[in-house]
C-alpha positions as CSV (number, residue, x, y, z in Angstrom):
1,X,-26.9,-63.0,18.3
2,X,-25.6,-59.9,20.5
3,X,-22.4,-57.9,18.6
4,X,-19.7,-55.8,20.5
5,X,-19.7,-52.6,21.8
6,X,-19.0,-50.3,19.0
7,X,-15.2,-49.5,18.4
8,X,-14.4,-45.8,18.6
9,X,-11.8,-43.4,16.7
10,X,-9.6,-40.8,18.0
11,X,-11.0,-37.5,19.4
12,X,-12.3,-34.7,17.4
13,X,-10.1,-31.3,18.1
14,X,-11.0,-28.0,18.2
15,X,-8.7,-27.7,14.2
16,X,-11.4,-30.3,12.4
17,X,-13.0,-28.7,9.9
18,X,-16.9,-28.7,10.1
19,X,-18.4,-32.0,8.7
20,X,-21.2,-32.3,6.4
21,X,-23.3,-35.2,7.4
22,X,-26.4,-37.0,6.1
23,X,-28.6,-38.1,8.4
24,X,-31.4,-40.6,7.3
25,X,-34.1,-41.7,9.9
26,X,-37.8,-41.6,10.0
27,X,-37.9,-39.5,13.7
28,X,-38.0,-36.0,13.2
29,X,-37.1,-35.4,17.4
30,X,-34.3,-37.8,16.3
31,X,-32.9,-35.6,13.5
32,X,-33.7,-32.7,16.0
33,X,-31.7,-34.0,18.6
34,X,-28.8,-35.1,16.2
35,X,-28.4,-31.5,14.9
36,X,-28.6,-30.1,18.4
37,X,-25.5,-32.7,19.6
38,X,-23.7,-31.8,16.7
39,X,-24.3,-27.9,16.5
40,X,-21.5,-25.4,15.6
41,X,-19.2,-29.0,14.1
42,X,-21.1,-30.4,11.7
43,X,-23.9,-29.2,9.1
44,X,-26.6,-32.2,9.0
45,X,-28.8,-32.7,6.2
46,X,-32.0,-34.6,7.3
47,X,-34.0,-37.1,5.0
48,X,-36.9,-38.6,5.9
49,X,-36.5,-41.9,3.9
50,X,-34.1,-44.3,2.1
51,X,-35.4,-42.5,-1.7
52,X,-34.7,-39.0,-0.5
53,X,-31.3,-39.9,1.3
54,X,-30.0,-41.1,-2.0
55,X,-31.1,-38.1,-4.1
56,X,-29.4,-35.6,-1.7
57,X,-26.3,-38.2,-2.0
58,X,-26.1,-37.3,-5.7
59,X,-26.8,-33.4,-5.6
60,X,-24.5,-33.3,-2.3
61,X,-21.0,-34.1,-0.7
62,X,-21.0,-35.9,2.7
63,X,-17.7,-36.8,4.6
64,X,-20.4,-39.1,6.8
65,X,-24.1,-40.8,6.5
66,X,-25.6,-41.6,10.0
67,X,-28.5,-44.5,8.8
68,X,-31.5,-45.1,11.3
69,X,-31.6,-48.9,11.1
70,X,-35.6,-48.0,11.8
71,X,-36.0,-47.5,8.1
72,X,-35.7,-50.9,7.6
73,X,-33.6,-53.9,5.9
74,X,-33.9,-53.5,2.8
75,X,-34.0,-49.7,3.1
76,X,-30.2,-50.0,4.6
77,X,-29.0,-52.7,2.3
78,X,-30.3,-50.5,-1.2
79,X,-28.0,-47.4,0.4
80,X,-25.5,-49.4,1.4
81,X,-25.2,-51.1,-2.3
82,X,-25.3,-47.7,-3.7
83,X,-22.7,-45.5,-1.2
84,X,-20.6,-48.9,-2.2
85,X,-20.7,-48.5,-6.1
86,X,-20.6,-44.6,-5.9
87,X,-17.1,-43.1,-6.4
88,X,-17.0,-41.1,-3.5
89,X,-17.5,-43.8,-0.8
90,X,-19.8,-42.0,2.1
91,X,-19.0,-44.3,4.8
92,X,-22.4,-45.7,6.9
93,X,-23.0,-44.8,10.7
94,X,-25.5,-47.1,11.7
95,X,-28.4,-45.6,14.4
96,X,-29.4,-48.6,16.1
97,X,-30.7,-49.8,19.6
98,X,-30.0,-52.5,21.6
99,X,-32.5,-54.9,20.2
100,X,-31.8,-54.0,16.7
101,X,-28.4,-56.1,17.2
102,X,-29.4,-59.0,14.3
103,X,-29.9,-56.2,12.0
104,X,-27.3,-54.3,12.7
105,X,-24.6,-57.5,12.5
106,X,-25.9,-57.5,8.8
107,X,-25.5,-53.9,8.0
108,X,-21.8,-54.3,9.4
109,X,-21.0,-57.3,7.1
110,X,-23.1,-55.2,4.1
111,X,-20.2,-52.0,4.6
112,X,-21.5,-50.1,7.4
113,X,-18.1,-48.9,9.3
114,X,-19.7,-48.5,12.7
115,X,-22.7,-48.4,14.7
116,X,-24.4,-46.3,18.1
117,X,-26.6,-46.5,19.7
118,X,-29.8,-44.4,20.1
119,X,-30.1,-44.7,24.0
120,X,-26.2,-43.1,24.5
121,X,-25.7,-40.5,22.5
122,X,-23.5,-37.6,22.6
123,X,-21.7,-35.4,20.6
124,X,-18.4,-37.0,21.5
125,X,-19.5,-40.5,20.7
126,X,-21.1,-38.9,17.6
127,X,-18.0,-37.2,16.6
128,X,-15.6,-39.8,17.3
129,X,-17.5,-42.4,15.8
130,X,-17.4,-40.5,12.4
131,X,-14.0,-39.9,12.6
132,X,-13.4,-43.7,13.3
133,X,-15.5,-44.7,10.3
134,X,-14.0,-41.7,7.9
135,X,-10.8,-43.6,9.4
136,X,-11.7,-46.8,8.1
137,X,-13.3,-45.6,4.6
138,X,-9.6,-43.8,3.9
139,X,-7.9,-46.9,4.5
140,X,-9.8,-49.1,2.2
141,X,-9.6,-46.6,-0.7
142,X,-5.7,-46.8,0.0
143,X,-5.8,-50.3,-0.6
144,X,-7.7,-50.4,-3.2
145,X,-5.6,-47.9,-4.7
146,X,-3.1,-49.9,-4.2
147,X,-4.4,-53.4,-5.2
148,X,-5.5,-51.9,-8.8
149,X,-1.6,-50.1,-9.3
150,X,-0.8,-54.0,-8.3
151,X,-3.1,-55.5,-11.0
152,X,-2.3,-53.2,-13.4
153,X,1.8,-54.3,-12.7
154,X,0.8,-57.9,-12.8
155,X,-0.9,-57.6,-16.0
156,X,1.6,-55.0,-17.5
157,X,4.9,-57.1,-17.0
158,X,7.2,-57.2,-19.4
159,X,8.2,-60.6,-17.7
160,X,5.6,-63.5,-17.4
161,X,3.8,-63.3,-14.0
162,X,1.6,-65.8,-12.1
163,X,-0.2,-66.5,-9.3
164,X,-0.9,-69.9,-7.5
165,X,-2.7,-71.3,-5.0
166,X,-0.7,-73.1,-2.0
167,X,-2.5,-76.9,-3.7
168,X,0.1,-75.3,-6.6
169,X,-3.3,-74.8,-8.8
170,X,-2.8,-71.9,-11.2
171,X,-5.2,-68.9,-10.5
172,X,-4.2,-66.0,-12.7
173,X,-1.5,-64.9,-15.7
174,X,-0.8,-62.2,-17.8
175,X,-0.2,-61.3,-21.3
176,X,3.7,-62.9,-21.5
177,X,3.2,-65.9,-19.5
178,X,0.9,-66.5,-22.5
179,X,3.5,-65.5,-25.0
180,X,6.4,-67.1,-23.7
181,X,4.8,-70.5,-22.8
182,X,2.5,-70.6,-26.1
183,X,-0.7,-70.7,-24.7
184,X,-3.5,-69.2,-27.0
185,X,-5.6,-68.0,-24.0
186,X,-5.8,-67.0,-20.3
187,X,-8.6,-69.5,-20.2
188,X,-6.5,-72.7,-21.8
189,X,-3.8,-71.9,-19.5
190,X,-6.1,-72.0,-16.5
191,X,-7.2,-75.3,-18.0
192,X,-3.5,-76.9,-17.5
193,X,-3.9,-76.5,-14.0
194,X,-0.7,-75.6,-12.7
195,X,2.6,-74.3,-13.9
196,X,4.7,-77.0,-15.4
197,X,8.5,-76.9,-13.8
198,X,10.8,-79.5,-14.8
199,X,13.4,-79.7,-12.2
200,X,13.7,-82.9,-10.4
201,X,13.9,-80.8,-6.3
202,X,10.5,-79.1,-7.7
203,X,8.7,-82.1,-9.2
204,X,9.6,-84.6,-6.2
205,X,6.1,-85.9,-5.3
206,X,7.1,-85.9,-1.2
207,X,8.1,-82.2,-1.4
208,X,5.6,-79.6,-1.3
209,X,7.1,-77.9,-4.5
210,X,4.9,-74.5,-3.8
211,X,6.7,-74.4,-0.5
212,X,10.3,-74.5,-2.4
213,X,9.4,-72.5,-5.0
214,X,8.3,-69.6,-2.9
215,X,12.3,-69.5,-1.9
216,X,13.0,-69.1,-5.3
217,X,15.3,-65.8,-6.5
218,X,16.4,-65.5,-9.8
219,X,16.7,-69.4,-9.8
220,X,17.6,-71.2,-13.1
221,X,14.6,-73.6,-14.1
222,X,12.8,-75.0,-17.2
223,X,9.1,-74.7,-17.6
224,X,6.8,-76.9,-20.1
225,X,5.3,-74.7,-22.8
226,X,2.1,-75.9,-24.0
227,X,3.3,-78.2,-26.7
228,X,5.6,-80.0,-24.6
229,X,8.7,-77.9,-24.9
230,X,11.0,-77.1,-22.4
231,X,11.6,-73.5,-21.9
232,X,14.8,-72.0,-19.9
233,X,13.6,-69.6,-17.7
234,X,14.7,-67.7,-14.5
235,X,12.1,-67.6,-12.0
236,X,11.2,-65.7,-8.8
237,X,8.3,-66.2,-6.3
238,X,7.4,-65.5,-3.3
239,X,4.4,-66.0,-0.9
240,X,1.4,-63.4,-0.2
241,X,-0.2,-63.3,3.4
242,X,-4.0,-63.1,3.6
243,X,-5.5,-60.3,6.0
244,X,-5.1,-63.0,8.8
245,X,-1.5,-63.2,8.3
246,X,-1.0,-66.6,7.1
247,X,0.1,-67.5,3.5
248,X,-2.6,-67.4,0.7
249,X,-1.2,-67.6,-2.8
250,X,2.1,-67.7,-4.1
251,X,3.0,-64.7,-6.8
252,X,6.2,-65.0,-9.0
253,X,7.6,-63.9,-12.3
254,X,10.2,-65.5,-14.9
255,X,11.6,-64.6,-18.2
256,X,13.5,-66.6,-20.8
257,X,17.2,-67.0,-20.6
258,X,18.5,-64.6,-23.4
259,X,20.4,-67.3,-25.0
260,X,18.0,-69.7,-25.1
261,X,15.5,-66.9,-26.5
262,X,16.1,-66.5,-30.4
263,X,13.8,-64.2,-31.0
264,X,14.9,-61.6,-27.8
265,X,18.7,-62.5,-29.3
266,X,17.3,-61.2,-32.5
267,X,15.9,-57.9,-31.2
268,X,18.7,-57.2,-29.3
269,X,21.3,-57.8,-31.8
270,X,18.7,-55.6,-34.5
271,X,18.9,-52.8,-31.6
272,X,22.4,-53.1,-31.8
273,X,22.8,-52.4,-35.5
274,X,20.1,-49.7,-35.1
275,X,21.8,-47.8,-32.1
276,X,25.3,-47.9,-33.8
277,X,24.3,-46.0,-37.2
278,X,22.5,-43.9,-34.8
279,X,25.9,-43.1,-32.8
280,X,27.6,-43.2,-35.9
281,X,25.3,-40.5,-37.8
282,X,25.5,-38.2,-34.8
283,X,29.0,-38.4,-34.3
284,X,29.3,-37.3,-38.2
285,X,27.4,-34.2,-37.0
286,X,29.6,-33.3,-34.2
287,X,32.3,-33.7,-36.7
288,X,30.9,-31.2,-39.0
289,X,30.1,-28.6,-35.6
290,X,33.8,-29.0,-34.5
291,X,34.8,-27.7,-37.5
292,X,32.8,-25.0,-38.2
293,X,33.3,-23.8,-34.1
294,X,37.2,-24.5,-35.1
295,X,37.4,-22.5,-38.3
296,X,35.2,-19.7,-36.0
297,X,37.9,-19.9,-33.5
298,X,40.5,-18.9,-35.9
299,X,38.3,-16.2,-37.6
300,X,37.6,-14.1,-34.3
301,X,40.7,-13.7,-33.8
302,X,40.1,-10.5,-31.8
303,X,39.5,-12.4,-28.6
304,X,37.0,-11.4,-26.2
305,X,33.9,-12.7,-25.3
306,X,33.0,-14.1,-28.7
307,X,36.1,-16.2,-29.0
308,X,35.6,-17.4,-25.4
309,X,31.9,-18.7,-26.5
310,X,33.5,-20.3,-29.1
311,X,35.6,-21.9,-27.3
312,X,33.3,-23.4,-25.7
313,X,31.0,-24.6,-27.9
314,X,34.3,-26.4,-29.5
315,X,34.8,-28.1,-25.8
316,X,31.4,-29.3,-25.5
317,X,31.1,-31.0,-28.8
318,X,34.7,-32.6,-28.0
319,X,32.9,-33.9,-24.9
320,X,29.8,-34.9,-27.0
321,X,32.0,-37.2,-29.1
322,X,33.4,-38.4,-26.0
323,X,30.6,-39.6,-24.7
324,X,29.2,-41.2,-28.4
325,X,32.4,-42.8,-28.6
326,X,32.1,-44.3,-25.0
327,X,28.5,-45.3,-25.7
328,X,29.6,-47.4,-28.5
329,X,32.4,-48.8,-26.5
330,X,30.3,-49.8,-23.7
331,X,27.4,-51.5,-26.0
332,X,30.6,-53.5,-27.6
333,X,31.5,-54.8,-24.0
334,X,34.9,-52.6,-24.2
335,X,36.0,-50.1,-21.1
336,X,35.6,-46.4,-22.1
337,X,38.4,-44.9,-23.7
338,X,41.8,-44.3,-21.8
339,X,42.7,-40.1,-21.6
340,X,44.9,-38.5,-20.1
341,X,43.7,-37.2,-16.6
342,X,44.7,-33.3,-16.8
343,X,43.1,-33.7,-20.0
344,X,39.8,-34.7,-19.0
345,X,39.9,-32.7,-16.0
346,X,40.7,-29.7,-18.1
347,X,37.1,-30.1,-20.4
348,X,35.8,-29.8,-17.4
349,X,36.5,-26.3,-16.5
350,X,33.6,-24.3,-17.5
351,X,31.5,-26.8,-16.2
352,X,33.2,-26.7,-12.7
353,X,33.0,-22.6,-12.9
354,X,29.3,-22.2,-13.7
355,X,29.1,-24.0,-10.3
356,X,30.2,-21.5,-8.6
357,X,29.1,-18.3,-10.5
358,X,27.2,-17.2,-7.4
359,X,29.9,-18.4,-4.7
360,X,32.8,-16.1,-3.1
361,X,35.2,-19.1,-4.0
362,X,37.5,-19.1,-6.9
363,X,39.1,-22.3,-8.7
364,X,42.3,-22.8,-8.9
365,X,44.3,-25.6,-11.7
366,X,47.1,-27.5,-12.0
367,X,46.6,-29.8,-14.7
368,X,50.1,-31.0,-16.2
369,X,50.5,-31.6,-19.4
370,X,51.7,-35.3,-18.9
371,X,49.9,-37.3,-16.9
372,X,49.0,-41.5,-17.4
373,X,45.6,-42.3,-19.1
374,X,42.7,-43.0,-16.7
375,X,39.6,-45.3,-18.3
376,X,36.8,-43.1,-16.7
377,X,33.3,-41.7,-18.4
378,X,33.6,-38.2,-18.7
379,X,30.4,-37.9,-16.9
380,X,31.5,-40.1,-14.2
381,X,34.7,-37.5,-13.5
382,X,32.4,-34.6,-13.4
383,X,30.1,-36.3,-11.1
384,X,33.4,-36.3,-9.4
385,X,34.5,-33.3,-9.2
386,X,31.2,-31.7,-9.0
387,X,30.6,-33.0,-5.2
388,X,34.2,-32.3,-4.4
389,X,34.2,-29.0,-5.4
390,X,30.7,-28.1,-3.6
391,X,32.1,-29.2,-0.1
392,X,34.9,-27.4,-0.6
393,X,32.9,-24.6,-1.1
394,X,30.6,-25.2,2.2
395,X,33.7,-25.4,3.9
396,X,34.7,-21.9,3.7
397,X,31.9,-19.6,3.9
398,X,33.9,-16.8,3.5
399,X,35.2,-17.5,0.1
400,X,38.8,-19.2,-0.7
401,X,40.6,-20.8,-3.2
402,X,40.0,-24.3,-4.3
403,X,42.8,-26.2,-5.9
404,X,41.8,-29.0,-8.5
405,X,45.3,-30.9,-9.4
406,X,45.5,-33.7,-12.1
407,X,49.3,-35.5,-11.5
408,X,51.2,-38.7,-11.4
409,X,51.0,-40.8,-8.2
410,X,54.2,-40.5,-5.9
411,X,56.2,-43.5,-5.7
412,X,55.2,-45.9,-3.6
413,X,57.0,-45.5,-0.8
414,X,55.6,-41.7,-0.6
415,X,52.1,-42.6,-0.7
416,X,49.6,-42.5,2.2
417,X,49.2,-46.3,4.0
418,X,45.3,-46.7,2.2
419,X,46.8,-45.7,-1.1
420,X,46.9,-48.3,-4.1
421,X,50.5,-49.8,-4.8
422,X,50.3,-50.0,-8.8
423,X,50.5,-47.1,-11.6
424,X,47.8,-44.7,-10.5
425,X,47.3,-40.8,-11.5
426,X,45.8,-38.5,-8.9
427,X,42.9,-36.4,-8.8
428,X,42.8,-33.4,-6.1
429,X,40.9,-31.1,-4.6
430,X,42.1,-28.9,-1.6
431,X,40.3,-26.2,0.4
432,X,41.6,-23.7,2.9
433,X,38.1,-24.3,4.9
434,X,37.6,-25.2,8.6
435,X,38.8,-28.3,8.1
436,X,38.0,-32.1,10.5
437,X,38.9,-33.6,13.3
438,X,39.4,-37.3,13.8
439,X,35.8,-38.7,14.3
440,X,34.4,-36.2,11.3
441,X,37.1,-37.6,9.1
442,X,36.1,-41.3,9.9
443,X,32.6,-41.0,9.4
444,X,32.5,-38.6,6.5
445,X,32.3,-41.4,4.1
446,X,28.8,-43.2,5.8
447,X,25.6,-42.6,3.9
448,X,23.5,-40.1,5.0
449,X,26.2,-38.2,7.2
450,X,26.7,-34.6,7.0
451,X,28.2,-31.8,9.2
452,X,25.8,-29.1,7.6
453,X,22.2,-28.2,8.4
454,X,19.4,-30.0,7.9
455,X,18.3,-28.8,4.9
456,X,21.7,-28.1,4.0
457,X,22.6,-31.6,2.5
458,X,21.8,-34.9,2.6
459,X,25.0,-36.6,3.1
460,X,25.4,-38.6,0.0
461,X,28.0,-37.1,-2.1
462,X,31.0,-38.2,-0.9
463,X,29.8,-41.6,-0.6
464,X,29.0,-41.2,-4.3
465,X,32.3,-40.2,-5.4
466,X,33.8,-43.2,-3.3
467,X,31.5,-45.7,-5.1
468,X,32.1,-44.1,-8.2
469,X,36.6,-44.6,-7.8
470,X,35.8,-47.9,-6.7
471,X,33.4,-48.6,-9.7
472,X,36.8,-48.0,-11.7
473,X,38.9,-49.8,-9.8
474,X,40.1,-47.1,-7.5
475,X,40.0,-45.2,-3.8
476,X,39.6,-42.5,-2.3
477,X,42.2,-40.7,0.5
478,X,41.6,-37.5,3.0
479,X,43.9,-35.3,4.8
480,X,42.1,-33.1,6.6
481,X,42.9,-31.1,10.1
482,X,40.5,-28.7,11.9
483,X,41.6,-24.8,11.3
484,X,43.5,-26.2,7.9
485,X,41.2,-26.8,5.7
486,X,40.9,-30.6,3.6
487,X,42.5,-32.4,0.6
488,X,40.6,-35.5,-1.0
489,X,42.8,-37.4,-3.2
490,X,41.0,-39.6,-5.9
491,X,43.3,-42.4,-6.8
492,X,42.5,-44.2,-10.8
493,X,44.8,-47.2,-12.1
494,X,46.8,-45.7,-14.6
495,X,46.0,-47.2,-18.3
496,X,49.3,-48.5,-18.7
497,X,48.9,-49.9,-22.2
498,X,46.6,-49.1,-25.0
């Protein structure tokens, strides 16, 4: 049996650091000549047998071995066992000639990553043959890397995984497969066979059911526990390629249907009850705080910078109960609490300052004290006005003024054409910056899009604040001309009754 002619890797530069290689052959002019082709790039450490190679292996680190196939079979196949099991992975160069072929086909298929021969030698083939098998030995600890993160995700699930053959033969299952379908052990489920689906497209003996299933995404389904059972589940699989591309196994997950799951209904309704007195005993805190930073208020009465931090800490706990009180909102299924807008906007202040302590740019507000009741988070606003603010900022390098305004909507006849029609209150922010032309203005909503430097921004905040008014039912407008700076309007549906 004859083999191919060895593959090679890329070239060696003049950059690659100097290698350290152990070279294992019998022929001293060999290991002479080896060290002379490989002089001023590599350091070679000679051993004369198979023994003495794998005792410099453990008191040394080698990026490459180069193994004279002249030490024999079972020389080659003991290092090549032991460079395998060792946690550093020296890949083998094998030093063969042309009539060591049969052996050198078996040191290949052993975990050899590549072969020269002893009649063509030269520091080039030498160098890029170690390269090509250093090549070869990074890419399989990369995937073994990766196939033990994958094992330990299969096995770790908080749903129940599986994995089948294509015959529909069940080959492997964690932890919750076991625990949701009843079965004692990995081993008695393995003795079932298969996994047990019980709807009538799947269990159709003319279809291949694998084939079907492997289209499966979050698709409703019943599976047989081990006592006979039916189980509601919802299920998602999908086919796995071998290395020659074609399908191999079929991997999927399910988990029980929440309703049909008594015991996750009563962990989740027991979370419930515990997450509630927590919210409920922290909010009794921040009552107790707002008092004390209220009756501090009124006791430095001086003003000043003491009364100013007081002040603050009295904002922040009102937006600590805000959030607590949309928290527990939320977890009832109920829409965060309606506020006025100029009122929310105006707990943000210091917030929206601290972002530009270091910045030339001063903010201006007009927050009304009438204005309809938005049903926003609080964080969700900042989030808001945070990215707003910062372009504005980039916009004029020079310093400026940026105007934050919290009003009414116009009537509807005085709004812009992309405007909503129904109640709304309006959230702006206008820059005296260097403003957009046309296309700018049309694209400055696509992800990833930005008119600063590259490491300047990466494009995504306006489209953030745009998802974020649409998450609550509203839009977003722009006026904007180059040489007069921008306005973005932020329309909200006005909470019209509470």
């Amino acid at each position: 049996m004859t083999i191919h002619k060895p593959r090679q890797g890329r070239d060696l530069d003049a950059s690659d650091a100097q290698l350290t290689v152990l070279l294992a052959s019998p022929e001293r002019s060999d290991a002479v000549f080896v060290e002379r082709l490989l002089s001023q790039r590599a350091q070679v450490v000679r051993a004369l047998s198979c023994p003495e190679a794998l005792a410099l292996h453990d008191r040394g680190r080698f990026e490459v071995c180069l193994f004279d196939v002249e030490l024999g079979e079972a020389s080659m196949l003991r290092l090549l066992r032991t460079f395998r099991a060792s946690g550093d992975r020296v890949p083998v160069v094998l030093l063969a000639g042309p009539q060591d072929d049969e052996l050198t086909l078996r040191g290949l298929r052993a975990g050899a990553r590549d072969y020269v021969y002893r009649g063509s030698l030269s520091r080039e083939t030498l160098l890029r043959s170690f390269r090509y098998a250093s090549e070869l030995a990074r890419h399989d600890r990369t995937l073994e890397d990766v196939s033990r993160s994958h094992r330990r995700l299969f096995r770790r699930s908080l749903a129940g995984t599986f994995r089948l053959s294509l015959d529909g033969e069940l080959l492997d299952c964690n932890t919750r497969f076991l625990e949701f379908l009843g079965y004692e052990s990995r081993a008695e489920a393995l003795r079932h066979g298969t996994l047990r689906l019980r709807e009538a497209s799947w269990v159709d003996a003319s279809r291949d059911w694998v084939l079907e299933l492997s289209n499966a995404s979050r698709r409703r389904t019943r599976i047989l526990r081990a006592d006979g059972t039916a189980l509601p589940v919802m299920i998602s699989a999908h086919l796995v390629d071998g290395a020659d591309g074609d399908p191999q196994v079929l991997e999927g997950s399910f988990v029980p249907e929440s309703t049909s799951d008594p015991s996750s209904s009563r962990r989740l309704e027991a979370l419930g009850r515990l997450s509630g007195g927590v919210m409920h005993d922290l909010n009794n805190l921040l009552t107790t705080t707002l008092g004390y930073a209220n009756l501090l208020g009124v006791e430095l009465n001086i003003g000043g910078g003491a009364r100013a931090r007081a002040e603050e800490i009295r904002g922040s706990v009102l937006r600590a109960r805000r959030l607590l009180g949309n928290l527990l909102r939320s977890g009832r299924g109920l829409p965060p609490e309606p506020l006025p807008l100029s009122q929310a906007v105006r707990a943000l202040r210091q917030p929206l300052q601290e972002t530009l302590d270091s910045s030339s740019c001063r903010l201006a507000f007009e927050l009304p004290e009438e204005t309809p009741s938005v049903a926003i988070e609080l964080g969700d606003l900042e989030r808001v006005l945070t990215n707003l603010v910062l372009n504005s900022r980039d916009a004029m390098p020079q310093g400026g003024v940026i105007r934050v305004r919290a009003v009414e909507a116009p009537p509807v006849d005085e709004r812009p054409d992309d405007a909503p029609r129904g109640p709304s209150a309006v959230l702006s922010v206008q820059d005296g910056g260097v403003g957009m032309d046309r296309q700018t203005r049309e694209r400055m909503f696509e992800p990833f899009f930005t008119t600063k430097s590259e490491d300047g921004g990466t494009g995504l905040g306006l489209v953030s604040v745009v998802d974020l008014a649409r998450r609550y039912g509203g839009t977003v407008t722009v006026s904007s001309r180059p040489g007069q700076g921008t306005e973005v309007q932020v329309w909200f549906p006005a909470v019209t009754g509470d």
